[in-house]
C-alpha positions in Angstrom: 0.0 0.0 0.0 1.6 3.1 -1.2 0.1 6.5 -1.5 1.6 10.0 -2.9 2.3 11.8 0.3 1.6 15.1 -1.6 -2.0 14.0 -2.4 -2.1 13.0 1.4 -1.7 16.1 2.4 -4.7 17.6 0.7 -7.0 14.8 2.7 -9.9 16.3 4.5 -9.2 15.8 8.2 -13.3 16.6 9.5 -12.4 17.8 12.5 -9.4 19.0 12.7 -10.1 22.5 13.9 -11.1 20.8 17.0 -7.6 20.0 17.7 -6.5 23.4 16.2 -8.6 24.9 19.0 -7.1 23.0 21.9 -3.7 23.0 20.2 -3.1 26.2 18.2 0.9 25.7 17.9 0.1 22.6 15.7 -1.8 24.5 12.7 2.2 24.6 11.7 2.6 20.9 11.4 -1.0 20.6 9.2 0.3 19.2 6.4 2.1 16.5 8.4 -1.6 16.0 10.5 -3.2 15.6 7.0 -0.7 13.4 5.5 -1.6 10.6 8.3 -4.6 11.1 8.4 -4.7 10.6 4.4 -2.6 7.0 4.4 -5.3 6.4 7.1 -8.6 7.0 5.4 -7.0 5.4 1.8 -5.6 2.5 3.6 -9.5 1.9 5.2 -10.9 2.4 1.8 -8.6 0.4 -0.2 -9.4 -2.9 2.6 -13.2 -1.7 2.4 -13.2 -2.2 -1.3 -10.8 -5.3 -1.5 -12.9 -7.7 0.7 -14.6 -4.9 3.4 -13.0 -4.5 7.1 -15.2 -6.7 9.0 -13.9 -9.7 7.1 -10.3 -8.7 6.4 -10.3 -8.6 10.3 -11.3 -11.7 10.9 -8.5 -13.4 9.4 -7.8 -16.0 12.3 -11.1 -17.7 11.1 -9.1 -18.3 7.2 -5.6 -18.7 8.7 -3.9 -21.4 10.5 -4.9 -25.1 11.1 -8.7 -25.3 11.8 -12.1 -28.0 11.9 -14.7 -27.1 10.0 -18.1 -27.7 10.3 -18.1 -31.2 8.6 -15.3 -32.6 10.5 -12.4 -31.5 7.5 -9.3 -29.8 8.7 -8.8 -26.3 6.9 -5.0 -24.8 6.4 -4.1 -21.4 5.1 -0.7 -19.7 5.3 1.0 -16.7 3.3 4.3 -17.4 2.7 5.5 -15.3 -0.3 8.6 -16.6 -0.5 7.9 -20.7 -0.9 8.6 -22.4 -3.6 6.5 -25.6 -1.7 4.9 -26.2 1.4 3.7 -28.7 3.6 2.4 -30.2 7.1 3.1 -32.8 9.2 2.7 -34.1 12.4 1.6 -36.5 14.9 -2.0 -37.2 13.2 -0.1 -38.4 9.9 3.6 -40.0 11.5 4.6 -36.6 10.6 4.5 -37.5 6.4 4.2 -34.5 4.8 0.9 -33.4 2.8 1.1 -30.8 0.2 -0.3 -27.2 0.1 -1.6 -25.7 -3.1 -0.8 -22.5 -4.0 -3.7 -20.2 -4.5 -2.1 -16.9 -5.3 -0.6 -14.0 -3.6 1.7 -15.8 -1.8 -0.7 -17.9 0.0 -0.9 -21.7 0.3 -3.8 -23.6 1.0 -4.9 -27.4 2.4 -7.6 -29.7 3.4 -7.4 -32.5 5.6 -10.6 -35.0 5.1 -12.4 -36.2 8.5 -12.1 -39.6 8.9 -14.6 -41.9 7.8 -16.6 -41.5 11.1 -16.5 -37.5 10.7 -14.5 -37.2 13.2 -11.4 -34.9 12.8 -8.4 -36.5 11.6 -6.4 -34.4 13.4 -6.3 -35.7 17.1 -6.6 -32.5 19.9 -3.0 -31.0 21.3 -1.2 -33.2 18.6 2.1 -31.8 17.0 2.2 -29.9 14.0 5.1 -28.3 11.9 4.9 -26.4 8.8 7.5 -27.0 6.3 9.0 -25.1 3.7 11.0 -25.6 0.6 12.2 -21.4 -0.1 13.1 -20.0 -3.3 16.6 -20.3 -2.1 15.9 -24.3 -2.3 16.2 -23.6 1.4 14.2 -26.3 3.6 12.8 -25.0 6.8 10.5 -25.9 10.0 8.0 -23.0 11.3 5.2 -23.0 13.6 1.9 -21.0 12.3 1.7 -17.3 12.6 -1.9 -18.7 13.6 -1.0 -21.2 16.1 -3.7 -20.8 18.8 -1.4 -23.2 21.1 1.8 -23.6 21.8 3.8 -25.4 24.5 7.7 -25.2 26.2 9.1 -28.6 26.9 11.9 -26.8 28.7 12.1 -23.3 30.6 12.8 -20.7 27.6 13.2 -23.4 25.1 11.2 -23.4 21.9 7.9 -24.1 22.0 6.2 -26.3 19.8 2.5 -26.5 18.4 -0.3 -28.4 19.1 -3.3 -28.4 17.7 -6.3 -27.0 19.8 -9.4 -28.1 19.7 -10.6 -29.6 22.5 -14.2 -31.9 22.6 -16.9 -29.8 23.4 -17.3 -30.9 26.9 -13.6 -29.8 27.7 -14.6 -26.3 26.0 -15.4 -23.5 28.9 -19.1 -22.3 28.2 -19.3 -18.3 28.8 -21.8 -17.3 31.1 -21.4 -13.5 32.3 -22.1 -10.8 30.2 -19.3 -8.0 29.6 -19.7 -5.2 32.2 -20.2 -1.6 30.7 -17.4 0.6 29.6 -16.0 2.0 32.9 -16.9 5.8 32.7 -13.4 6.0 35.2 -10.6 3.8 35.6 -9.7 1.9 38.1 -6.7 -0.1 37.2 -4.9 -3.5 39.0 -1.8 -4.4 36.4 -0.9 -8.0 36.9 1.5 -10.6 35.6 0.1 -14.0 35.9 3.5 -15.4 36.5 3.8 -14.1 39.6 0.5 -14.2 41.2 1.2 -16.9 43.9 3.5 -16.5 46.8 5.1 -19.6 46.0 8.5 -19.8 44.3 6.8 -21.1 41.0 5.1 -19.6 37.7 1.7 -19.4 39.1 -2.0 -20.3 36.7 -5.0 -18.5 35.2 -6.9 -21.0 37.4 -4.7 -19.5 40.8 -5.1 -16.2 39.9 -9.0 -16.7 39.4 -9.8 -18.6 42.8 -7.2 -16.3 44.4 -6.7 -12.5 42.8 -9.7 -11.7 41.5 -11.4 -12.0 44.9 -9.1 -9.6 46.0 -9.1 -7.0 42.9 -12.7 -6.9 43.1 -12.7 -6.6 47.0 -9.8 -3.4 46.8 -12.6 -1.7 45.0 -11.0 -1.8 41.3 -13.3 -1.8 38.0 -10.6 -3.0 35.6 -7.8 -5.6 35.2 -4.6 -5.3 33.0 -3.1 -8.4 32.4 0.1 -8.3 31.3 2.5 -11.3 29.4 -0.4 -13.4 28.4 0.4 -13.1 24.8 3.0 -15.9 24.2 6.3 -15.1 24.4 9.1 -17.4 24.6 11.3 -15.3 27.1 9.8 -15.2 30.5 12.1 -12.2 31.8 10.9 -10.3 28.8 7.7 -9.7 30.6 6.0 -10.6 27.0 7.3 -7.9 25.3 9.1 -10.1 23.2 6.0 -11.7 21.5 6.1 -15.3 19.5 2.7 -16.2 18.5 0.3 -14.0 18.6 -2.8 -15.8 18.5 -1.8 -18.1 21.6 -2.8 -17.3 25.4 0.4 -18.4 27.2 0.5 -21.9 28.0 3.2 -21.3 31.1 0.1 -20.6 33.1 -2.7 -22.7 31.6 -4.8 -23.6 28.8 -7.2 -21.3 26.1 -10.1 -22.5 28.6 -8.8 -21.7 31.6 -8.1 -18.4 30.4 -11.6 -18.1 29.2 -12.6 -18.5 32.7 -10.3 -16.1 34.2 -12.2 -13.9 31.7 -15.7 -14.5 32.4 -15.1 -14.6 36.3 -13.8 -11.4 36.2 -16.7 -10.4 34.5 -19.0 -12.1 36.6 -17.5 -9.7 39.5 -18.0 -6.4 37.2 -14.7 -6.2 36.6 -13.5 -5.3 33.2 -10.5 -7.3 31.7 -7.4 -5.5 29.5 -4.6 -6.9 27.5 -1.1 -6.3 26.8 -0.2 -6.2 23.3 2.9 -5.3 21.6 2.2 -4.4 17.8 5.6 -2.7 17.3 8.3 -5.1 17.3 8.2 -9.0 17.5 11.0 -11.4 18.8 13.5 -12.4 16.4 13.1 -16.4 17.2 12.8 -18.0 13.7 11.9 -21.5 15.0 8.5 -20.5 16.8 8.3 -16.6 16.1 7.7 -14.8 13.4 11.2 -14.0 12.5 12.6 -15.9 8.9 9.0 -17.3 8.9 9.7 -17.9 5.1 13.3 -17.7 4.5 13.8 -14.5 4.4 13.8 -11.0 6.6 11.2 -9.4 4.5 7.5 -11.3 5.7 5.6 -9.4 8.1 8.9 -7.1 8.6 10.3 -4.2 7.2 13.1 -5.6 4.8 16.8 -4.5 5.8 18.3 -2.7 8.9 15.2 -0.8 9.1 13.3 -3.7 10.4 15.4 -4.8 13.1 15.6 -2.7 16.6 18.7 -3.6 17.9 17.8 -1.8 21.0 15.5 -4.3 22.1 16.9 -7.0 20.0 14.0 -7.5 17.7 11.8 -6.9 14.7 9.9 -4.1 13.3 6.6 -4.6 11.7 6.5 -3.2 8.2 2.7 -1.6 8.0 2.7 -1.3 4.3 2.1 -4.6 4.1 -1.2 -5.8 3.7 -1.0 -9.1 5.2 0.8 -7.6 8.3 -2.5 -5.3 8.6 -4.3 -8.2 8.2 -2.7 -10.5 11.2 -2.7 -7.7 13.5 -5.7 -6.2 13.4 -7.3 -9.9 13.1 -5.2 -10.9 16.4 -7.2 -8.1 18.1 -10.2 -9.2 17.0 -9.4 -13.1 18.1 -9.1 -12.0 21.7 -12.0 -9.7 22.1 -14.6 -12.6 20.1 -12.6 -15.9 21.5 -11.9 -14.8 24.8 -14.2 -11.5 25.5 -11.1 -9.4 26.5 -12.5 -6.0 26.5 -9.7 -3.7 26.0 -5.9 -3.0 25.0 -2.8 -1.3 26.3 -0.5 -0.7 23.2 3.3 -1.0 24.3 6.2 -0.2 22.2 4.7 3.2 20.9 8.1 4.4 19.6 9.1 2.1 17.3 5.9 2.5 15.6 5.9 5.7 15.4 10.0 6.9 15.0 12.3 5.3 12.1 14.7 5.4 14.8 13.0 5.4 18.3 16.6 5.9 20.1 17.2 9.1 19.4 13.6 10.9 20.1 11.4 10.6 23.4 11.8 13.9 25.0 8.7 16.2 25.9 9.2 18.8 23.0 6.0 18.7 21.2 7.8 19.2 17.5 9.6 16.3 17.7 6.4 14.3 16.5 6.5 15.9 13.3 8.7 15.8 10.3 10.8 13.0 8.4 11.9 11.2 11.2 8.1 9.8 11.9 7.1 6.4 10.3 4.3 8.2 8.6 2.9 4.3 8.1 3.2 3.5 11.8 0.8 6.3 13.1 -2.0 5.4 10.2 -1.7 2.2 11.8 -2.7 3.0 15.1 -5.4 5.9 14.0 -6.8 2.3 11.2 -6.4 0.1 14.6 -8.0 2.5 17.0 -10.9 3.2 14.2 -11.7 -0.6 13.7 -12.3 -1.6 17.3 -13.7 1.7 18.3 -16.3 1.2 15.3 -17.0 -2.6 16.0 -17.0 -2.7 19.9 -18.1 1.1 21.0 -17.6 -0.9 24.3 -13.7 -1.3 24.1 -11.2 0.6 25.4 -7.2 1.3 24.3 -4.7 2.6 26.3 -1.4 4.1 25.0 1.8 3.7 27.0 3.2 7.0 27.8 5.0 8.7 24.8 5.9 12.2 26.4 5.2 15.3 25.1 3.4 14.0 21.5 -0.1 15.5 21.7 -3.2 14.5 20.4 -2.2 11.2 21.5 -6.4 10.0 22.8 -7.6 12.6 20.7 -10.2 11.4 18.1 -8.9 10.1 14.8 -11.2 12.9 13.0 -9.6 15.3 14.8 -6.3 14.3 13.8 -5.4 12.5 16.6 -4.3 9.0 16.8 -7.6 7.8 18.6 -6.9 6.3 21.8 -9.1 6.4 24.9 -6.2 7.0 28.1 -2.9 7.3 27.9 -0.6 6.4 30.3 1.2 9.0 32.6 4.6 8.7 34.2 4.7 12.4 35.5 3.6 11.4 38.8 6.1 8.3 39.3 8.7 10.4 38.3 8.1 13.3 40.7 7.4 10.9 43.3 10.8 9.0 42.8 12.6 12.0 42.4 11.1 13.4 45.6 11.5 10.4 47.7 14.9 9.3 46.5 16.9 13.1 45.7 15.4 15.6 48.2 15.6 16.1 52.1 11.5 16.6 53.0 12.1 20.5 54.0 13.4 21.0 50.4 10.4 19.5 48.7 9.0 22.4 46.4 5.1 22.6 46.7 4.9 24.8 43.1 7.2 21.8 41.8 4.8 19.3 42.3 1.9 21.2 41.2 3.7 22.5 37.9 4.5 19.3 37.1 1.1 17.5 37.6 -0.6 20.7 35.6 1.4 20.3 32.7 -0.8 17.3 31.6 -3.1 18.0 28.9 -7.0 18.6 30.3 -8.0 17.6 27.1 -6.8 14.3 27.1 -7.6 11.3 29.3 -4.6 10.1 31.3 -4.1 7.4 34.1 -2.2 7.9 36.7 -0.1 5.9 39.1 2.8 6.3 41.3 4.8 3.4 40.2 3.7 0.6 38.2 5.5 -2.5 36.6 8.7 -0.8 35.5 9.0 0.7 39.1 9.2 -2.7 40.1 11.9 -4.6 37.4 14.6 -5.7 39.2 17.6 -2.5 39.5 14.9 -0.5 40.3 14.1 0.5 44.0 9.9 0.2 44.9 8.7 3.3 46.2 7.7 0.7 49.6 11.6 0.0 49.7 13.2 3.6 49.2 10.2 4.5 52.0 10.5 2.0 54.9 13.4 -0.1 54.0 14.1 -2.8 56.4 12.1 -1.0 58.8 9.9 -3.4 61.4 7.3 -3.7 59.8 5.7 -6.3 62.8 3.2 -5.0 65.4 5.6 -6.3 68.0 7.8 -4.0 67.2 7.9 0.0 67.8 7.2 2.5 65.3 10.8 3.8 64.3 10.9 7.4 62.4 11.7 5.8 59.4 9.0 3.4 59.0 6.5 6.5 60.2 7.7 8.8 57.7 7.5 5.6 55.2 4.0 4.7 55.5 3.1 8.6 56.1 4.2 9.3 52.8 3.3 6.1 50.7 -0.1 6.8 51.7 -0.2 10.2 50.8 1.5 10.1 47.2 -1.2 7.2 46.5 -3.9 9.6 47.9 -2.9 13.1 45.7 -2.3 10.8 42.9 -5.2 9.4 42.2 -6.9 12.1 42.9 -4.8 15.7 41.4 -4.5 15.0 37.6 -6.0 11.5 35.9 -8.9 10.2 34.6 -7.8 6.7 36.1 -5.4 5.2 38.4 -3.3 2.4 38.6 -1.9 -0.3 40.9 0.7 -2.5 40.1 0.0 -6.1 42.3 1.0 -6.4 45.4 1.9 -2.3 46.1 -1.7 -2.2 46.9 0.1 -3.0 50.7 3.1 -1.6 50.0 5.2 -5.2 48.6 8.5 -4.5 49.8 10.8 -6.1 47.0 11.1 -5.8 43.1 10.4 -8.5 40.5 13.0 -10.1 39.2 11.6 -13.2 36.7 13.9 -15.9 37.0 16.5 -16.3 34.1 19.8 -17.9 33.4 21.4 -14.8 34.8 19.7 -15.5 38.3 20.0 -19.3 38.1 16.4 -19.9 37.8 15.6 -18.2 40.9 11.9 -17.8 41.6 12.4 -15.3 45.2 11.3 -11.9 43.6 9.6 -14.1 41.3 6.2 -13.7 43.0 4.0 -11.9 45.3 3.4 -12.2 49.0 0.1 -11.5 50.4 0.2 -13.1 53.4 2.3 -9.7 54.2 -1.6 -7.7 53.8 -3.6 -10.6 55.4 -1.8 -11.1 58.7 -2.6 -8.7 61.3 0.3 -8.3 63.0 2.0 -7.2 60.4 1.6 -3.2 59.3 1.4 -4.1 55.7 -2.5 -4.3 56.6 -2.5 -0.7 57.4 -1.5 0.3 53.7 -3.9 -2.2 52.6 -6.9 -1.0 53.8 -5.9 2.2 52.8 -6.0 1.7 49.2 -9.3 0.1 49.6 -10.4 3.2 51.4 -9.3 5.2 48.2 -11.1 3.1 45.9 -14.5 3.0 47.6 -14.4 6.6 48.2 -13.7 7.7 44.7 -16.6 4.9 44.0 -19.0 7.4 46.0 -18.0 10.7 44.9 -16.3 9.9 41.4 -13.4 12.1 41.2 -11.9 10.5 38.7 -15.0 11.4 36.0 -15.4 14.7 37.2 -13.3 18.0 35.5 -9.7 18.7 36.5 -8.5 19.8 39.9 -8.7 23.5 40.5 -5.7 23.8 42.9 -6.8 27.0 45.5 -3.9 27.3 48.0 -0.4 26.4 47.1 2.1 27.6 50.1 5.9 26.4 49.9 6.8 27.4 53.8 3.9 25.6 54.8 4.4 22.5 52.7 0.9 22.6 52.2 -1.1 21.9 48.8 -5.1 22.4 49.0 -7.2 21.2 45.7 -10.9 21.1 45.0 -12.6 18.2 43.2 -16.0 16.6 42.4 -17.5 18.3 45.3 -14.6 17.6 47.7 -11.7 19.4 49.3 -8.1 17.7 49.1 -5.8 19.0 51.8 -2.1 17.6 52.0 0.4 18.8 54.8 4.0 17.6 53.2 5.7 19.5 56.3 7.8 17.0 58.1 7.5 18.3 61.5 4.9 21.0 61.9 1.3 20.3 62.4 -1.1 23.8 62.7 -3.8 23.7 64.6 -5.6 26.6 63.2 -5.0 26.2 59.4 -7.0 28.6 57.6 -7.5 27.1 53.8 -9.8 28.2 50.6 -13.2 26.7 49.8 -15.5 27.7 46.9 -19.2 26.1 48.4 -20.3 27.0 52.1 -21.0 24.6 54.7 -19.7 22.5 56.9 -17.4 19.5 56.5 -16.6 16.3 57.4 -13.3 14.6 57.4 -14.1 11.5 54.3 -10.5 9.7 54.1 -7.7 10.5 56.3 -4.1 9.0 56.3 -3.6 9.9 59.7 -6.5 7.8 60.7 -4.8 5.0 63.1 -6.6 2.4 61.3 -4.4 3.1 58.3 -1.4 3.4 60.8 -1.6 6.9 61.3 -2.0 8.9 64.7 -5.6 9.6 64.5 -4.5 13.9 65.4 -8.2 14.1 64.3 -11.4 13.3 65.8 -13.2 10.9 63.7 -16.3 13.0 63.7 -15.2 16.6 63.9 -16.9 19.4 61.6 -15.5 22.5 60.3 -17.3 25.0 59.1 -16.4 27.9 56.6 -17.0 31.4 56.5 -18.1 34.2 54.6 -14.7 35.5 53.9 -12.7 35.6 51.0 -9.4 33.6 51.0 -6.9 32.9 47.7 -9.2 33.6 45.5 -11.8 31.3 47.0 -15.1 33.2 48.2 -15.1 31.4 51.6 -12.2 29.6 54.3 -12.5 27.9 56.6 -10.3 26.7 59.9 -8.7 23.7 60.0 -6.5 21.2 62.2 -4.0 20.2 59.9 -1.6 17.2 61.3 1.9 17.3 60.3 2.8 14.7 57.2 -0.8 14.1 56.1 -4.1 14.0 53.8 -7.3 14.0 53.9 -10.4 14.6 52.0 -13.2 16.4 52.9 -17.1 16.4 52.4 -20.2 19.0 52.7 -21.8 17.5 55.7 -24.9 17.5 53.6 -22.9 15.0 51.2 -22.2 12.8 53.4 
């Protein structure tokens, strides 16, 4: 698919003086806005006329190894560069069986039933495809399609088997998808490390186990993360093999399917990890060399390798790598009822070379360094499943400073719902781990957090899986350290400090900035070490290999305190909805002080960063009269605080302007603490 980028430019964008509106300084970059948008809108047409979107989509129903209705086995394969190709396996004693060649680089095959109807290809047998190249080249591959695939051996190659299981081993789905969260609420998981035993935990452990919890801590949405095979664990699935398989490390298609529909079940709406920028370079069970050559799904040459990361670039001229990509999003919303996306690897779809660009100037998003084919990608990918599932959500990973980002593909704007934010982690981390707590800089924080575009959904978080790779220090570890964190044991200055301000970043957080908020497992309570996935580098070790929750459930330990209190956050921003309402209007900002007051849906945020000094008379702005009631407090003692507060005390404002604000009001504000507070009449 190749289009004059001249005649691109003249493409109608319909809405783009929306985004002109909201981003005047881009009317500069126009022609570059209307030139993606033009590959974009051609490449949709030029599908739409070929066979129409709906179908070319639903490629994993053509590809691949499959039964058909009257018990034949269907094959299908593109492999322009095959001279011959065949399939064997275990059904057969692995004597190879012909494909035809139907044009177009594709290769096709049928398998008759046996004479009972029955499929002659017997469930989670062995298949290999094999190929006679051009090059008179003979080579073994595994499916692009393969919907399962299993390691004999930790990080070894996998190998395919055939899925289709009898009917009564098939997982019936009973729940109905809950509705589109109108807020996010957002618990990122790895299955791997689920369990707190030294093992690669299940989808079945994680169901009986996690999802009681998630749902319990108040969260609407789960975003799992390495489920996609991939055939390096430490790569936390970044480095993708086949795209159509659910991992097999932690279970079967079925029991997937019922981590899914559980989830449901408990209103909970389920996410995916995807990575449709770069692929692992195995040849034996990726993608990589699938037919001899480096061209395929990839861009051809040095371009399509990212040495980086040490793998491969799609190339998104290529109408059959549309066609797998799109079609493996499609496989996992219709086989498995995923309900939304978080795209990963942004850069190398978007940069010819992602290495040298990433900083937060705005201009470096436009001009010849862009892959003009990569961002008509993501505005054709976001179009599809926004059209077909108005239900679905897609999340970009955080690319700074490139707007329009979530901003509607009419607009000009690549289309996703959220993207993700790191601004908060990184003043958090740089707070925490570079700054003495009388040197923290109130306007700083605030600056920072206000820089994020209003027009734009984000989610938020403090620290979330990278945070937590192993060379990095957890925000739990750089807080409390070895601190005692057992009831037995007395409160040391550390530890109070620690869980003072874990509790409080969490608090502002979610609350200051996003549209949603997320929690990485395990720091709901404050998980005191990183994760490091076992590899040959660590001997295989499995001890930051998991997640230990006995830490939250036992009492005597004051991980419980930290616990509770990100329930508490969740199940108040339940009841009042923050997170939907309009921005935070900020209304007292005071650097001596160390004090940051912000209004919200209804409720007044008050945060007291001053290590040492409480004031018992604290005057602060308010916009609505009344009185107030304390709502969440991280000085309440049974989130480990020192409870400085009576549990049921009222303040009440006054008619008297203060910062701007038409009323005050008086206040005991405890040293090293938050809270949010309610009309009385709210309450």
């Amino acid at each position: 698919t190749s289009f004059n980028n001249q005649d691109m430019q003249q493409w109608g964008v319909p809405s783009i003086e929306n985004l002109f509106r909201d981003y005047p300084q881009l009317r500069m970059h126009e022609a570059d806005i209307r030139a993606r948008y033009g590959m974009f809108e051609k490449t949709k047409m030029a599908i739409e006329r070929e066979e129409g979107l709906d179908r070319f989509t639903h490629a994993y129903k053509d590809f691949g190894v499959m039964m058909m209705e009257d018990g034949r086995v269907r094959c299908m394969e593109w492999i322009p560069n095959a001279r011959a190709v065949y399939l064997k396996g275990e059904f057969n004693n692995w004597n190879l069986i012909p494909y035809r060649e139907v044009g177009f680089g594709k290769w096709e095959l049928f398998i008759p039933a046996n004479r009972d109807g029955s499929c002659a290809v017997r469930h989670c047998s062995e298949l290999k495809i094999v190929i006679e190249t051009k090059e008179n080249q003979t080579i073994e591959r595994i499916s692009p399609w393969a919907k399962y695939v299993v390691q004999c051996d930790h990080n070894q190659a996998f190998k395919w088997k055939f899925w289709n299981p009898p009917s009564s081993q098939r997982f019936q789905i009973t729940h109905t998808r809950p509705r589109k969260p109108d807020r996010l609420r957002i618990y990122e998981a790895h299955i791997g490390i689920a369990s707190e035993r030294c093992e690669i935990s299940t989808y079945r452990y994680f169901t009986s186990n996690i999802l009681p919890r998630i749902r319990d801590q108040g969260y609407n949405s789960l975003l799992l993360m390495a489920v996609v095979e991939h055939s390096y664990y430490p790569s936390w699935g970044y480095q993708v093999t086949n795209y159509f398989s659910a991992s097999s490390r932690y279970g079967t298609p079925e029991e997937f399917k019922e981590l899914v529909d559980t989830a449901h079940g408990m209103g909970i709406y389920v996410m995916l990890d995807v990575m449709h920028g770069e692929a692992s370079k195995n040849d034996l069970d990726g993608l990589n060399m699938f037919d001899g050559t480096d061209a395929c799904y990839f861009d051809d040459g040095p371009q399509g390798f990212n040495n980086q990361n040490d793998t491969r670039v799609f190339d998104y001229t290529k109408w059959e790598t549309l066609r797998f990509l799109l079609s493996q999003l499609r496989y996992y919303v219709n086989e498995f009822h995923v309900d939304g996306f978080r795209f990963n690897g942004l850069s190398t779809m978007i940069f010819h070379d992602p290495s040298k660009y990433g900083c937060r100037d705005y201009q470096q998003y436009f001009g010849r360094q862009m892959r003009t084919e990569g961002l008509a990608y993501l505005m054709l990918m976001n179009d599809m499943l926004h059209n077909f599932y108005p239900n679905l959500i897609t999340i970009a990973e955080d690319v700074q400073g490139m707007t329009a980002l979530s901003r509607p593909v009419r607009d000009g704007g690549l289309g996703f719902d959220y993207r993700l934010c790191k601004d908060a982690a990184n003043i958090w981390a740089k707070l925490f781990s570079e700054m003495r707590d009388e040197e923290w800089d109130m306007h700083f924080i605030r600056q920072m957090l206000e820089e994020n575009r209003n027009d734009e959904k984000k989610i938020m978080f403090t620290e979330n899986h990278e945070q937590n790779e192993v060379g990095r220090m957890t925000l739990s570890r750089i807080l409390i350290g070895d601190s005692p964190m057992s009831e037995c044991q007395q409160v040391t200055p550390q530890l109070d400090r620690g869980l003072s301000l874990y509790k409080m970043s969490r608090l502002f957080t979610h609350a200051f900035a996003g549209q949603g908020f997320l929690n990485f497992i395990g720091n709901e309570f404050g998980h005191p070490d990183w994760v490091e996935l076992p590899s040959p580098s660590n001997n295989d070790n499995y001890q930051f290999a998991r997640r230990q929750f006995h830490m939250a459930d036992n009492q005597q330990m004051r991980y419980k305190y930290l616990n509770r209190f990100d329930r508490a956050i969740n199940k108040t921003e339940e009841r009042f909805g923050w997170l939907k309402s309009n921005q935070a209007v900020v209304t007292r900002t005071h650097n001596g002080d160390k004090v940051i007051v912000f209004e919200r849906a209804g409720l007044v945020f008050v945060f007291n960063f001053h290590p040492t000094k409480s004031y018992p008379d604290y005057k602060i702005p308010v916009r609505q009269r009344g009185s107030y009631k304390i709502m969440l407090d991280t000085d309440d003692n049974c989130f480990g605080g020192h409870s400085r507060n009576q549990a049921n005390v009222e303040f009440h404002s006054m008619n008297e302007q203060f910062e701007n604000s038409p009323n005050s009001m008086m206040i005991y504000l405890p040293s090293r603490s938050g809270m949010v507070l309610a009309q009385s009449n709210l309450v």
